[in-house]
C-alpha positions as CSV (number, residue, x, y, z in Angstrom):
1,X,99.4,67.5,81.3
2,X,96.5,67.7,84.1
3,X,99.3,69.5,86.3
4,X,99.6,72.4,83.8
5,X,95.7,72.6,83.0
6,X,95.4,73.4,86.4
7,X,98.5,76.0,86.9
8,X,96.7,77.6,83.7
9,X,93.2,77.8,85.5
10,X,94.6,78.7,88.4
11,X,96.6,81.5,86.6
12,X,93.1,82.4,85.4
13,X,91.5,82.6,88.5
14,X,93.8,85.4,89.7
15,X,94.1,87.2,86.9
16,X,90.2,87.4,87.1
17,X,90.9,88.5,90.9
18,X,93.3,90.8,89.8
19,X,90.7,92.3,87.4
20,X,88.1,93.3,89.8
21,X,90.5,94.4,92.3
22,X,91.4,96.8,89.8
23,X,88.4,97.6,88.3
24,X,87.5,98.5,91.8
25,X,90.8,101.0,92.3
26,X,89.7,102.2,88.5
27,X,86.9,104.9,89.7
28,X,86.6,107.5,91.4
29,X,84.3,109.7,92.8
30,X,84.4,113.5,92.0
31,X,82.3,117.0,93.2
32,X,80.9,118.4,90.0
33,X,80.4,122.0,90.3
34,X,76.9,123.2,89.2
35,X,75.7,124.5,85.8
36,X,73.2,127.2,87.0
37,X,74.0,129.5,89.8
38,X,71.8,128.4,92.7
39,X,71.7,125.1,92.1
40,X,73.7,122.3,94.2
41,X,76.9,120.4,93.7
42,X,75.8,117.0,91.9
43,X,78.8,114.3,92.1
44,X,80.5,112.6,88.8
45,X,82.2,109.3,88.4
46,X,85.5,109.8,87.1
47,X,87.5,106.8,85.6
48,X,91.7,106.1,85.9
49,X,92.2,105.1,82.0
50,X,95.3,102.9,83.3
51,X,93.6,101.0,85.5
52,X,90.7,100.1,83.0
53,X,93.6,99.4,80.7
54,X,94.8,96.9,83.4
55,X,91.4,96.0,83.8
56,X,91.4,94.3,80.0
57,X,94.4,93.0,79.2
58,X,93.7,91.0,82.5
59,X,90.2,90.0,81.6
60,X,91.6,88.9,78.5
61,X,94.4,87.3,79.8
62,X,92.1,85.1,82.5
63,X,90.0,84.3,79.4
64,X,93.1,83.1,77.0
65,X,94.2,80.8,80.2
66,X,90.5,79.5,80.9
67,X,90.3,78.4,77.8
68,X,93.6,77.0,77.3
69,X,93.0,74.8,80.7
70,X,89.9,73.6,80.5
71,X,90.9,72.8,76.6
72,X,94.5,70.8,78.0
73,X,92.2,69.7,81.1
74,X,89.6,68.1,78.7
75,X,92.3,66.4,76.0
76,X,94.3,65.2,79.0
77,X,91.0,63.2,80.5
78,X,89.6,61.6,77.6
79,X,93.4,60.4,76.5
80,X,93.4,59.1,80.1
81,X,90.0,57.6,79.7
82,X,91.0,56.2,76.0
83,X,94.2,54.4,77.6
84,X,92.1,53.0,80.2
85,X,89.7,51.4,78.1
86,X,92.3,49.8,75.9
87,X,94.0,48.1,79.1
């Protein structure tokens, strides 16, 4: 059971990687052309919708498998613990 906590956490750690990378990829920077005649070209942040949807279903996923392991890492050590007293 410790061997899958720590596949799960591990799953969750690059899923979490996997989220900023792409959170990262998700903006972009654009030339935003001015309002009043005269005035200069101001710059805008413009965001990919699909990559902030891959952004959250891979923040949520990291969070389901973080706690998932550390909930199976957790029951796994104090059954350990519980056998070890009782030998």
């Amino acid at each position: 059971m410790i061997a899958r906590a720590l596949v799960e956490l591990t799953l969750a750690c690059a899923a979490l990687g996997g989220a900023g990378v792409s959170w990262l990829h998700a903006r972009h920077t654009v030339r935003v052309a001015p309002v009043v005649d005269g005035q200069p070209f101001t710059s805008g942040l413009v965001y990919d919708p699909q990559q902030l949807l891959l952004t959250m279903v891979l923040m949520t996923a990291a969070g389901v498998l973080a706690v998932a392991g550390f909930t199976r890492l957790r029951r796994s050590l104090s059954r350990s613990q519980r056998r070890s007293q009782t030998v």
